[in-house]
MIDOLUM-440354 format. One record per residue (C-alpha): residue in three letters; chain; x, y, z. Coordinates in nm, 2 decimals, padded with zeros to 4 digits. Layout:
MIDOLUM-440354
Ala	A	X	Y	Z
...
***
This chain:
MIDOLUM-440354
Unk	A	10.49	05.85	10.39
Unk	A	10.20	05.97	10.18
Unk	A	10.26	06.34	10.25
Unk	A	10.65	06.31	10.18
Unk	A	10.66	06.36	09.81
Unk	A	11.01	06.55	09.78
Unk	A	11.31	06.61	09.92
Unk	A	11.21	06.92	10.07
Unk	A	10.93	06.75	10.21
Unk	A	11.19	06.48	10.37
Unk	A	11.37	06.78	10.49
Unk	A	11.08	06.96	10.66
Unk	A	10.99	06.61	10.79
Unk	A	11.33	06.61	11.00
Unk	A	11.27	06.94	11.13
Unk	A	11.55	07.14	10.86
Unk	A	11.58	07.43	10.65
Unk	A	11.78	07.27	10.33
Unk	A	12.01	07.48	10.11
Unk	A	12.11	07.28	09.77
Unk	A	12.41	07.28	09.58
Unk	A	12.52	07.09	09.28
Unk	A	12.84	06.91	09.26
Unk	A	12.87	06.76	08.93
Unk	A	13.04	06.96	08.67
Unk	A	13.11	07.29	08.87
Unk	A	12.98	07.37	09.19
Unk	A	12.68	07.63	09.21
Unk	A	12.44	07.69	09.46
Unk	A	12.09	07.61	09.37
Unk	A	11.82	07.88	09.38
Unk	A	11.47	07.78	09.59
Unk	A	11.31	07.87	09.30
Unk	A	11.51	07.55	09.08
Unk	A	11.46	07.30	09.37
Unk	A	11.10	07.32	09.40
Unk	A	11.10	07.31	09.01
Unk	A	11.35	06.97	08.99
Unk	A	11.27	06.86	09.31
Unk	A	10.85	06.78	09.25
Unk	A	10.97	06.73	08.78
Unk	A	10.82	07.06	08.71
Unk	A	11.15	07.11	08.51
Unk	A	11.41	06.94	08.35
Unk	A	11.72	06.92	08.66
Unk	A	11.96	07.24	08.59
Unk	A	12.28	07.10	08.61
Unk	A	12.29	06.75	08.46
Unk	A	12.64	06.59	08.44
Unk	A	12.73	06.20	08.35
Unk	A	12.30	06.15	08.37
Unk	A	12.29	06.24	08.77
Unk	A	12.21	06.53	08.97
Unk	A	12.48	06.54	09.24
Unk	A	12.37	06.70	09.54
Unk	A	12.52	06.88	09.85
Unk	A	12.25	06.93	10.07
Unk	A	12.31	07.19	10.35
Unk	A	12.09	07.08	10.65
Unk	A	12.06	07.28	10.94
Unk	A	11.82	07.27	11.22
Unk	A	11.49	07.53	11.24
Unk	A	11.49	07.50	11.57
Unk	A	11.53	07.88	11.67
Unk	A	11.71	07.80	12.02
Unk	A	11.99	07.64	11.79
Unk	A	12.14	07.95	11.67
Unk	A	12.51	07.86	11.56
Unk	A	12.52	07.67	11.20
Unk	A	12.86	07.51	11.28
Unk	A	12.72	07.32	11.54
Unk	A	12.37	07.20	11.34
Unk	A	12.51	07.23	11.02
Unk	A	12.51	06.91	10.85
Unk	A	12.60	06.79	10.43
Unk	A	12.44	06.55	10.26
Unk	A	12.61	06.47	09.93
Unk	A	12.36	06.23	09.73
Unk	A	12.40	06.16	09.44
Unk	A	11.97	06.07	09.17
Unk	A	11.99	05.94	08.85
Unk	A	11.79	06.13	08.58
Unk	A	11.57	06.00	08.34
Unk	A	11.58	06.06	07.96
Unk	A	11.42	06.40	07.96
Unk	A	11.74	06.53	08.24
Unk	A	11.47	06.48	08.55
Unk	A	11.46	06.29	08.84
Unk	A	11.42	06.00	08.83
Unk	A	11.10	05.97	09.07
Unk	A	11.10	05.60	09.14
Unk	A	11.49	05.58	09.28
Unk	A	11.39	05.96	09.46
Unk	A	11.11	05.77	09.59
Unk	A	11.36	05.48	09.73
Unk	A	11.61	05.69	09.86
Unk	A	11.33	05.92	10.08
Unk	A	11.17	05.60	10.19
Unk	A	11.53	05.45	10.31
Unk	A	11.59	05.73	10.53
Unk	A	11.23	05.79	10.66
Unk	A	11.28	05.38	10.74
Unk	A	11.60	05.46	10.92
Unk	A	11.44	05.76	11.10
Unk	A	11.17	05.56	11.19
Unk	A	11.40	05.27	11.36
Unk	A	11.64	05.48	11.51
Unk	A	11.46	05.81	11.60
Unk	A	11.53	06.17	11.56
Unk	A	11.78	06.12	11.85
Unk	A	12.04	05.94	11.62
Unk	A	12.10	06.20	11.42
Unk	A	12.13	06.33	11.06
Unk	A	12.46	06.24	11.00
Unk	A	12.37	05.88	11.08
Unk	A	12.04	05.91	10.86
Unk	A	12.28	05.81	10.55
Unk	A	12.47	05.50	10.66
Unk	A	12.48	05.25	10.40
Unk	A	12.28	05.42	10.17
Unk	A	12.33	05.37	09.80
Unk	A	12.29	05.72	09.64
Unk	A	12.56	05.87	09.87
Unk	A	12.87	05.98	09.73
Unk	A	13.18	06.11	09.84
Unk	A	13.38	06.42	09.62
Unk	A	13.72	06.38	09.58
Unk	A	13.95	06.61	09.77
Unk	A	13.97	06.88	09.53
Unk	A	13.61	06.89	09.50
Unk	A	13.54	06.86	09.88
Unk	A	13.81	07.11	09.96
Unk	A	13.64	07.36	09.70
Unk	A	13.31	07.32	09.84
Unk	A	13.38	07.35	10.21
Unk	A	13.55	07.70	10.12
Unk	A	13.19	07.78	09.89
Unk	A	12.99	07.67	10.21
Unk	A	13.17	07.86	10.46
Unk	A	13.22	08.18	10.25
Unk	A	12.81	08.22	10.24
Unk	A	12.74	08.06	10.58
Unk	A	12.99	08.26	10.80
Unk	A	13.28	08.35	10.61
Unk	A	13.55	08.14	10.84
Unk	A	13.91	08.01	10.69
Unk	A	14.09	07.75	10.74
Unk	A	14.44	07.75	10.97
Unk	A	14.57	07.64	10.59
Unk	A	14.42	07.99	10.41
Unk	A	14.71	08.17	10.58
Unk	A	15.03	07.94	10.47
Unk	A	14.92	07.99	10.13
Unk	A	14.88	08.37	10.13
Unk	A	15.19	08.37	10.34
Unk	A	15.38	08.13	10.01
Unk	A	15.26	08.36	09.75
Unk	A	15.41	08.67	09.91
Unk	A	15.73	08.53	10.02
Unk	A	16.07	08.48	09.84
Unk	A	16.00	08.12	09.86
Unk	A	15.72	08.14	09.53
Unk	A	16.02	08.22	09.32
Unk	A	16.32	08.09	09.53
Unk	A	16.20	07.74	09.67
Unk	A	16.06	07.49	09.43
Unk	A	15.98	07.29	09.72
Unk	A	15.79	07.49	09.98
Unk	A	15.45	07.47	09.79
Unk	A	15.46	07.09	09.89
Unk	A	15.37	07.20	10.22
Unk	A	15.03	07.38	10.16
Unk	A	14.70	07.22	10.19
Unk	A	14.44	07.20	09.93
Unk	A	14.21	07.39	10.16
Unk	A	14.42	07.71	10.17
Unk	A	14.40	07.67	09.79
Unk	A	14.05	07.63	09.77
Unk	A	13.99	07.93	10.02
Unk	A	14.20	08.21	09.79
Unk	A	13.99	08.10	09.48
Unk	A	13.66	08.21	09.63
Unk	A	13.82	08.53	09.69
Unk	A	13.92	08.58	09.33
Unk	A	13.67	08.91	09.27
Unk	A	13.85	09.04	09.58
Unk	A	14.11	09.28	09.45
Unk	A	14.39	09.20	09.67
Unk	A	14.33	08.83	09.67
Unk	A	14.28	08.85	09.28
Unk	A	14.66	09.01	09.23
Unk	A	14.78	08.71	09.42
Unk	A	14.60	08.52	09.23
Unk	A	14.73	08.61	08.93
Unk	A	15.10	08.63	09.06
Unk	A	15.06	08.26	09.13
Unk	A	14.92	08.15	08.80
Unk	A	15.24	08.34	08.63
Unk	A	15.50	08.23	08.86
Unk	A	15.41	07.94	09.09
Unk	A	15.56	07.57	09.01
Unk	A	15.33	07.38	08.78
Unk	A	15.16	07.15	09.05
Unk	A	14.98	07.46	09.22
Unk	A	14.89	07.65	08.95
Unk	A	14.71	07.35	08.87
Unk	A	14.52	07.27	09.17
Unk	A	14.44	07.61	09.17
Unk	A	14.34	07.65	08.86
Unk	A	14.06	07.32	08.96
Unk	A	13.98	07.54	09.23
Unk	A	13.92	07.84	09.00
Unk	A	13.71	07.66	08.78
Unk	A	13.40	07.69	09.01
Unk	A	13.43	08.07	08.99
Unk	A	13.37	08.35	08.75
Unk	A	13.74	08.49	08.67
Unk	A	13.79	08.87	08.63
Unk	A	13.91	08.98	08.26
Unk	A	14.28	09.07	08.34
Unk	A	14.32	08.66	08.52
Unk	A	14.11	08.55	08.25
Unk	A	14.36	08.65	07.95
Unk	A	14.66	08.57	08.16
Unk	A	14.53	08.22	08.15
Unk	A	14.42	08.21	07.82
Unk	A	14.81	08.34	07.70
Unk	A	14.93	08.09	07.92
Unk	A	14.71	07.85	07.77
Unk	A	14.87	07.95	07.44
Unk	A	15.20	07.87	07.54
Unk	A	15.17	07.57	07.72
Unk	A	15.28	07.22	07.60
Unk	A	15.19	07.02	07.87
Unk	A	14.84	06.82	07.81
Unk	A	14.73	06.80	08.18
Unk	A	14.83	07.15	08.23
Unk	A	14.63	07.26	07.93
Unk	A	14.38	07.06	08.05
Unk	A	14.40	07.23	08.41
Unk	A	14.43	07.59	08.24
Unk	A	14.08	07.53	08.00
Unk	A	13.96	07.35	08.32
Unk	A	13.99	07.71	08.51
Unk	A	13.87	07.93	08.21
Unk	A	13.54	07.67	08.21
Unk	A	13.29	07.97	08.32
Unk	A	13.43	08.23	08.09
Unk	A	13.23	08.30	07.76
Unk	A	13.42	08.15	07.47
Unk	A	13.54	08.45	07.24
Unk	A	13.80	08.52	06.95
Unk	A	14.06	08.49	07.22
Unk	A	13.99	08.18	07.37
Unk	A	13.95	08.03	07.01
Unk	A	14.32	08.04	06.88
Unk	A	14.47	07.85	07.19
Unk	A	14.22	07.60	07.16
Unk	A	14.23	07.52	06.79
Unk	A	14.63	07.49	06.83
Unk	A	14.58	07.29	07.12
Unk	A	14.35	07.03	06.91
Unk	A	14.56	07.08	06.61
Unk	A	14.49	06.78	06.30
Unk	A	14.12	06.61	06.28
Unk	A	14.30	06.29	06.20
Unk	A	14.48	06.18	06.49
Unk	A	14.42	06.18	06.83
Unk	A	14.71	06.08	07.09
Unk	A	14.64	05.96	07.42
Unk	A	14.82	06.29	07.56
Unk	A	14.51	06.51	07.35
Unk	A	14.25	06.32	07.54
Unk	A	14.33	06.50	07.85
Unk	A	14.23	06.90	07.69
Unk	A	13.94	06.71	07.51
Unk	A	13.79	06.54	07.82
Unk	A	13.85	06.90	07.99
Unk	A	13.63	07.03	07.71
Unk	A	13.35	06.76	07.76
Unk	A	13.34	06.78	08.11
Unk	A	13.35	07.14	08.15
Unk	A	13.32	07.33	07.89
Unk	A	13.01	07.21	07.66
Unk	A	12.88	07.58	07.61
Unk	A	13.17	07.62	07.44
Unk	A	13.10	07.33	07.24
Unk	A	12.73	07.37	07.16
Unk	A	12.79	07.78	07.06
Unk	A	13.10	07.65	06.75
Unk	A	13.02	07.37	06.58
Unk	A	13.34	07.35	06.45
Unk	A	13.52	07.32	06.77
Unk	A	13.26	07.04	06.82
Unk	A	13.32	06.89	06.48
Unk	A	13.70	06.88	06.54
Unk	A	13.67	06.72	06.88
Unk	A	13.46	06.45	06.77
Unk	A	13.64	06.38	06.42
Unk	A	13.97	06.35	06.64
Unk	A	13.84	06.11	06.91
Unk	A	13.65	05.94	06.58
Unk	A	14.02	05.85	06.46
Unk	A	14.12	05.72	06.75
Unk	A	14.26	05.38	06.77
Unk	A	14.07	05.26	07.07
Unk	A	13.76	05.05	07.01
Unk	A	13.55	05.41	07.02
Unk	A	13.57	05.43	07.38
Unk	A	13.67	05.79	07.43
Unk	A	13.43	05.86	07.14
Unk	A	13.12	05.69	07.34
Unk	A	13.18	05.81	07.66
Unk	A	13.18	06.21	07.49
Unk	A	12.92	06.12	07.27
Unk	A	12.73	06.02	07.58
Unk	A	12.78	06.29	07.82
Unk	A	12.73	06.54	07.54
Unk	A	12.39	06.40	07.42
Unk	A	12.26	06.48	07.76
Unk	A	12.35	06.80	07.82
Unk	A	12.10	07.05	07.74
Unk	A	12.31	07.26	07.57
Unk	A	12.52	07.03	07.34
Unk	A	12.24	06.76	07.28
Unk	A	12.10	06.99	06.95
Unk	A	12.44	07.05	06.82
Unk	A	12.57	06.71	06.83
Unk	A	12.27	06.52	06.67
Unk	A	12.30	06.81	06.39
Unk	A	12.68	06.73	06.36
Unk	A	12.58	06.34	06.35
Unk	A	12.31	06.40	06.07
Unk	A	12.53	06.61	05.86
Unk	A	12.67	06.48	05.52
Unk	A	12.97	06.67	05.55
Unk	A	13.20	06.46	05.82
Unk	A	13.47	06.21	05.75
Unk	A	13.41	05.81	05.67
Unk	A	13.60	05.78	05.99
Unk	A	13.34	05.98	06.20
Unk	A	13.06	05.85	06.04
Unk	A	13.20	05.47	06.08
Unk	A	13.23	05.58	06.44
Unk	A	12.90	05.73	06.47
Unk	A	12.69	05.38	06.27
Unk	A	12.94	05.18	06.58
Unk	A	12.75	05.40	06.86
Unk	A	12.40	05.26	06.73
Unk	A	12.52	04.88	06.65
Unk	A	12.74	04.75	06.94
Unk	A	12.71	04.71	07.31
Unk	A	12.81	04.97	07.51
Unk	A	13.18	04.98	07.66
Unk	A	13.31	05.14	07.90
Unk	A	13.72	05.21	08.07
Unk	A	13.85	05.25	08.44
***
């Protein structure tokens, strides 16, 4: 145990090359050079979201004799808690490398690495959206295979039935979604794309739009969103819509829809928490490069009428995220917010945290 001081160390102990990707806010694959960085707290973790680094590890056997990666290929989703500085938190790293050198050690190699993680507490499992999304990632840079489901959804989108049959999108599968998205910088892939943001019913546009949302959208699909965005009065949609835009650089553009969207600092209906969460989740760049959109965003969740539940659970996210963390504590110190906000912001220091399902 003494010369397993990593994860990469763990991995080269069970005989694996390792390819990371994180899975918390969006889904990127993680360069060497940030692993061995995180990995041994050389650096803060790169991709913090909710105070965890959540892992897809890509495993697949050095042996040289094994040479096809859909037969070795295994995933590992794990999900470390950081400390207060965004880094691992070594002692529960420590514990998780331990429980599966344990389980190694009782078992042997021979059981396998999918069986390495029974039981274990830092696994996770990503919803279906999020697992569909990252098997398409994975396969476009490991072999560039599609799914039997890829087809029927390229098929939909150049049929009569996108504009004719409200009911034939029911019949596609969230892994046909997932596999057009990755291929949005593909020119012939990206005009589908956009004819099914325009013109598909409601419920795919919006699972593909959470399928976009790991990608970086060409300009043309970028402001068909955004004017869409504009129009749109539906708050999951809008939520969906800023959810796909969530790699894009905010600009003059972007701002109008989304100042609309948040409309009065005073009031906050349940129906706005669903573009604000969008914006906490995904899009704290945005946040962190106006302070005013940040200012309205927390003034409006500072007027809610819910115990300050919504505005801890932002105020927390945003407070460890690199980017935001500056920004917000400046917005917090500032002389120039609302009694309501500064109420809200005295209730975050003086009463036990709460949180909802």
């Amino acid at each position: 145990m003494k010369n397993i001081e990593s994860l990469c160390d763990l991995f080269d102990m069970v005989g694996c090359d390792a390819t990371f990707y994180d899975l918390g806010r969006h889904i990127t694959k993680i360069t060497p050079q940030q692993v061995i960085q995180f990995d041994r707290k050389q650096q803060a973790y790169p991709f913090p979201f909710r105070q965890c680094a959540w892992l897809a590890c890509f495993l697949k056997s050095k042996d040289s004799q094994k040479k096809d990666a859909r037969d070795t290929g295994v995933v590992w989703f794990i999900k470390l808690p950081l400390d207060e500085a965004g880094c691992l938190n070594l002692g529960t790293r420590d514990h998780f490398i331990k429980s599966i050198v344990d389980k190694i050690l009782h078992k042997g190699e021979a059981a396998g690495l999918s069986e390495a993680l029974e039981d274990n507490p830092y696994v996770f499992k990503p919803d279906q959206e999020r697992m569909a999304s990252f098997h398409a990632i994975l396969a476009t840079n490991v072999n560039g295979e599609r799914s039997v489901y890829f087809q029927d959804v390229i098929d939909y989108l150049t049929s009569t039935a996108l504009t004719e049959d409200q009911d034939e999108w029911q019949k596609l599968g969230l892994q046909g979604i997932a596999e057009l998205a990755v291929k949005v910088n593909e020119e012939n892939f990206a005009t589908l794309i956009l004819k099914a943001i325009k013109q598909a019913p409601a419920p795919l546009v919006s699972a593909l739009c959470h399928a976009l949302e790991h990608e970086t959208l060409p300009n043309e699909l970028i402001s068909a969103i955004t004017e869409k965005l504009l129009q749109e009065q539906d708050s999951l949609m809008q939520a969906s819509y800023l959810r796909a835009l969530s790699r894009s650089e905010l600009d003059d553009a972007l701002l109008l829809p989304l100042f609309a969207i948040l409309g009065s600092v005073n009031e906050c209906s349940d129906e706005q928490t669903h573009p604000i969460a969008a914006l906490a989740a995904k899009c704290p760049h945005w946040l962190a490069k106006n302070p005013q959109l940040l200012r309205i965003v927390m003034e409006k969740l500072a007027h809610r009428n819910d115990a300050y539940v919504a505005f801890r659970q932002v105020s927390s996210e945003l407070s460890q995220h690199p980017e935001t963390r500056q920004p917000l504590w400046d917005l917090f110190r500032s002389e120039r917010i609302s009694p309501s906000l500064a109420q809200a912001i005295s209730h975050l220091f003086t009463q036990t945290p709460t949180s909802v399902q």
